[in-house]
Each structure stands twice: as structure tokens, then as C-alpha cells.
N, C-alpha and C positions, 0 to 999 in steps of 0.2 A: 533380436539381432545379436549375432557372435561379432566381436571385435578380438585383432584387429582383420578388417574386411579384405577381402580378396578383389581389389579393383575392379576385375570381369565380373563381380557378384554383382557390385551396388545396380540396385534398381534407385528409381526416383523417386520413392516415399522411402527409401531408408536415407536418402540424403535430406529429406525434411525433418525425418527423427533427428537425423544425427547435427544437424545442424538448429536447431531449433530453437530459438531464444526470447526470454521474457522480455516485452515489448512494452506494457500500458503502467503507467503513474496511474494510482486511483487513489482519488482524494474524496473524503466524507468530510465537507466542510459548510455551516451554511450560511455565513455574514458573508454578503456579497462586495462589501472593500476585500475583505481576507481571499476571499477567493481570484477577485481579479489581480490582489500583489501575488501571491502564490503561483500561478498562470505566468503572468509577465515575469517570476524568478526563473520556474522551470522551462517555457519556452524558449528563455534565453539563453538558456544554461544546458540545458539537454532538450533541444530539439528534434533530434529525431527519435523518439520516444513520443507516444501520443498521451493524451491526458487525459482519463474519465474522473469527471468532478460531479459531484452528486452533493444535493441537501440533503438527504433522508436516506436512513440507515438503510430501507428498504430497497431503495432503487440501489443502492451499493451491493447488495445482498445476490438482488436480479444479474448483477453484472458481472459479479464475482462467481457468481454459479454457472455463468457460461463460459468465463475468462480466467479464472483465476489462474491455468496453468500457463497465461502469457503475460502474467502478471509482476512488472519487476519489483514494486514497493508500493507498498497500501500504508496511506496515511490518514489516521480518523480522530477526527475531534471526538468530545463525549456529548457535550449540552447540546443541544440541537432546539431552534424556535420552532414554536409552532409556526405551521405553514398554512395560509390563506386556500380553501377550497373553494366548494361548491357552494353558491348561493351565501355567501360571505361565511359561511362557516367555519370554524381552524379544526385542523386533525394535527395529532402527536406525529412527527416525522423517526418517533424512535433514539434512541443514542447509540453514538457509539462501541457502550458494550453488547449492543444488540450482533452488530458485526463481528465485535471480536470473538460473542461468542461464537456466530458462523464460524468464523475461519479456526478457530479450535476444535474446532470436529473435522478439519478437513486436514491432510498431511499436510506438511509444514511448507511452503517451497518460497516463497520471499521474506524478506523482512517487512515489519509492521513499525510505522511511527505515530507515536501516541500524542498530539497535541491538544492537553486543554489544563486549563487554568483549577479544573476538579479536583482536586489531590485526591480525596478519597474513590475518585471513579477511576483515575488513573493507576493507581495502583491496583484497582481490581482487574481493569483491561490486562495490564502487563501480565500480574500472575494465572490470569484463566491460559493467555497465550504461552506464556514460558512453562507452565502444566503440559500443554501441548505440545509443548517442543519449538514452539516459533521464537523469531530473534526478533527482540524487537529495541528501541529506541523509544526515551520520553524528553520530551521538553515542554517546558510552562511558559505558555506566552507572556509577553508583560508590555507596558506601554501600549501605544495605539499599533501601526502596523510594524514596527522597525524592529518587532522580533523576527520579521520572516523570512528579509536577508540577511541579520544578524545570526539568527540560531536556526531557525528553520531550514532555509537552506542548504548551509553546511551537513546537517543532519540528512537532507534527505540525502547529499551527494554520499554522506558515509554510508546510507544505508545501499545507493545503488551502485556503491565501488565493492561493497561487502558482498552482491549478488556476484560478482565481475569476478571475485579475485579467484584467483586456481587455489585449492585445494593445499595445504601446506604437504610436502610427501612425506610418508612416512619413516622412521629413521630406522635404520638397518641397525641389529644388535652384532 
């Protein structure tokens, strides 16, 4: 599609291109207090925006591969519990760098926030994703939940005012 359009041109799927914007929070988190403070911040806070919250890297992976381009900010822990199966058995749900290395092989198009208490995992998330070209954001939880409107929060609004903002223009010589 050539911009800028010639009014009598626009059909109705070039106004969905042209209008088309990142819509889902997707959160890899799997301690279920964390996940319902998390919920209750950003419901409250940006609600019209829907939320996919996932325990397991995989099921984030699944979700990101059908969505990722209406994707406004992907936020992933690293440690991840094993998760209760079949016939009481536990399977590994994966970690977070499982994800991040998905979304380093894919073009860049949101910011990424990195929350876990790992130092050493987090710094490998951040640099496989900034090799990549993605923006991302870290913070280290601390305390029981009052990191997650204390820092959390704040963080994820930076990361989705940082989708939002126009473009700085370029300066004329």
C-alpha cells in the first residue's frame, strides 16, 4: 500500500492495515498470588487491552506464534514450577529463556519485560533479545507481592507508552 492514499482508493482491508494495532499483554508467569496481583494491576490500569497469561513457556510460545504481531508487551519470568500432570506426574513447563529465545528469531515488534529474581538467567534473556534487536526492560522482584505495583507496574506502563510513542522526526541538516 502507497501512502499518502488517495481517499476514492481506500478499500476496507487497507483501512485495517492502516489502522491496526497491538492489542494483548502476554504474561509468562506461574505462582498464582503473582499472577492474580498482576491481573488486578493491569485490569485496572489498562483495560482495554486483553491479557494472555500463561504458566508454561510453551503455551506462551503457542500464542505468540499465532499473535505476536497484535502483541503490545510480552512479559516473562525465568524459573518456572513444575507443573502437576497426568496420573500425578510433573512435567518441566520450560523457562523463560525458552521464549525469549522464540521471540529472537522473530522481528522485533514489542517490548519484552524481564521479571525474575535469576540474575544469571536474566541477563541472558536480555542479551539473546537485544542481539535481536528487541527493547526490553528488567526488574528483580523482591519482598512478597509489593513489587508488582511498586516496580512492576510502572514498568510494564513504560514499556506500553514506549509501543505508543510516535517516532522522534528526524532533524533536517
Amino acid at each position: 500500500m502507497k501512502y499518502p492514499l488517495d481517499p476514492l482508493e481506500i478499500r476496507s482491508n487497507d483501512l485495517s492495515e492502516m489502522f491496526a494495532m497491538p492489542m494483548h499483554i502476554v504474561i509468562l508467569e506461574d505462582n498464582e498470588d503473582r499472577r492474580a496481583a498482576m491481573l488486578d494491576c493491569i485490569r485496572d490500569r489498562f483495560p482495554q487491552y486483553p491479557v494472555a497469561l500463561f504458566a508454561t513457556a510453551a503455551e506462551t510460545i503457542r500464542f505468540l506464534a499465532l499473535h505476536l504481531a497484535e502483541t503490545l508487551v510480552v512479559d516473562l519470568d525465568h524459573d518456572l514450577e513444575l507443573v502437576p500432570g497426568a496420573a500425578g506426574r510433573l512435567f518441566d513447563p520450560g523457562t523463560g529463556r525458552d521464549v525469549a529465545d522464540y521471540l529472537a528469531a522473530q522481528p522485533p515488534c514489542c517490548p519484552v519485560v524481564i521479571h525474575t529474581t535469576n540474575g544469571t538467567a536474566a541477563i541472558g534473556m536480555e542479551q539473546v533479545l537485544a542481539d535481536a534487536g528487541w527493547k526490553t526492560f528488567r526488574i528483580a522482584p523482591y519482598g512478597d507481592l509489593d513489587w508488582i505495583g511498586e516496580l512492576w507496574l510502572p514498568t510494564m506502563r513504560s514499556a506500553i507508552v514506549s509501543t505508543a510513542a510516535p517516532a522522534a522526526p528526524a532533524l533536517r541538516s
